[in-house]
C-alpha positions as a Markdown table, in Angstrom:
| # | Residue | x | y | z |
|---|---|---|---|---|
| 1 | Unk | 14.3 | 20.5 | -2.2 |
| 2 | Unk | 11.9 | 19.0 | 0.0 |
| 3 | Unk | 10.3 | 15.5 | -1.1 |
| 4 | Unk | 6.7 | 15.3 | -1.4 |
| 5 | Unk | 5.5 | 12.3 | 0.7 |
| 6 | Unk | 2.9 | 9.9 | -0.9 |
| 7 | Unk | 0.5 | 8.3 | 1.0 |
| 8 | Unk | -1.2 | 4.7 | 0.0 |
| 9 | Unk | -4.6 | 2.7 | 1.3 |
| 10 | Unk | -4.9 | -0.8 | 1.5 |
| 11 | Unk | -8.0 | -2.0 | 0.3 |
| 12 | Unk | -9.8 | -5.8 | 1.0 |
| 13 | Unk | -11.7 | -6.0 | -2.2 |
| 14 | Unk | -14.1 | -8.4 | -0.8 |
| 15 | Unk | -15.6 | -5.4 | 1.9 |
| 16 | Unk | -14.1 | -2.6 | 0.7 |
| 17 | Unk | -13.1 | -1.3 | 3.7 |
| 18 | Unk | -9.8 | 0.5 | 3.9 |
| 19 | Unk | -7.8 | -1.7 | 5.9 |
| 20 | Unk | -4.0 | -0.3 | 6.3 |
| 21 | Unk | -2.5 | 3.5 | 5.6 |
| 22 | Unk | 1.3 | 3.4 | 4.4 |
| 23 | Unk | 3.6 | 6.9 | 3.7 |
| 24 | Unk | 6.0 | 6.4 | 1.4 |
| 25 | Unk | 8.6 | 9.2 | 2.8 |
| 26 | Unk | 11.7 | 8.9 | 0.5 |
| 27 | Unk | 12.0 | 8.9 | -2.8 |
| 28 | Unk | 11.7 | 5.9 | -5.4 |
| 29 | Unk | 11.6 | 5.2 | -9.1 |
| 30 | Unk | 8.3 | 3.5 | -9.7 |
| 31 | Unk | 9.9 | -0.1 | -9.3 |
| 32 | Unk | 11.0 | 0.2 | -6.4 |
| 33 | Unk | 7.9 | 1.7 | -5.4 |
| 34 | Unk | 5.9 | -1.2 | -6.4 |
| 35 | Unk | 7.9 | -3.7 | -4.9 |
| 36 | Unk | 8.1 | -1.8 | -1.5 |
| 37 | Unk | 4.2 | -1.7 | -1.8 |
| 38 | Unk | 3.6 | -5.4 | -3.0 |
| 39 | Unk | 6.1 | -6.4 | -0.1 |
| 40 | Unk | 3.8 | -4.6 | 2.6 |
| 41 | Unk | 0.7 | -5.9 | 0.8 |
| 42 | Unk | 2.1 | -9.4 | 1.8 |
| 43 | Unk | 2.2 | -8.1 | 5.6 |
| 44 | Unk | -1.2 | -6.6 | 5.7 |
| 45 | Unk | -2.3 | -9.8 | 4.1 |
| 46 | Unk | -1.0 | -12.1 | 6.5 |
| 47 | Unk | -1.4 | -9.9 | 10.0 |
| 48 | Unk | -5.2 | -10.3 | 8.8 |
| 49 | Unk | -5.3 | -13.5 | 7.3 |
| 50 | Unk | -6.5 | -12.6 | 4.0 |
| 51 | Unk | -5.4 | -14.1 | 0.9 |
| 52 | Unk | -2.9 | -12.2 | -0.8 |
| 53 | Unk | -5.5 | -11.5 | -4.4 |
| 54 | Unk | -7.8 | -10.2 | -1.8 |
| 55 | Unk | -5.8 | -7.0 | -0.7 |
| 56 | Unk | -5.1 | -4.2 | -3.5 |
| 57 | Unk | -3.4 | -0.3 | -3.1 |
| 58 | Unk | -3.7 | 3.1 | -4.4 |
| 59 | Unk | -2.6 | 6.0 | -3.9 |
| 60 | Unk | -4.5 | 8.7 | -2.0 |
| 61 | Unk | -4.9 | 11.7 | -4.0 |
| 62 | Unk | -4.6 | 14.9 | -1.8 |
């Protein structure tokens, strides 16, 4: 069986604007998941020199 992919958004709270588009393509429990996604949070937040609080995910609903 085929694994659905997930895809997330990367959100800076303070504009709103979308700011980074992740697919997760394998399959993880949910805390591996969330550290995966808190570890590219970290990048997104430094590559644009925000502060880390500034930057949140979700999931994009298909």
């Amino acid at each position: 069986m085929k694994v659905a992919e997930k895809h997330f958004k990367f959100i800076n709270s303070k504009t709103g604007y979308v700011i980074y588009y992740y697919t997760l393509k394998e399959h993880l429990d949910d805390a591996d998941t969330k550290a995966m996604l808190e570890k590219i949070k970290a990048d997104v937040a430094s590559k644009n020199s925000l502060f880390l609080d500034t930057i949140y995910w979700e999931e994009e609903k298909a």
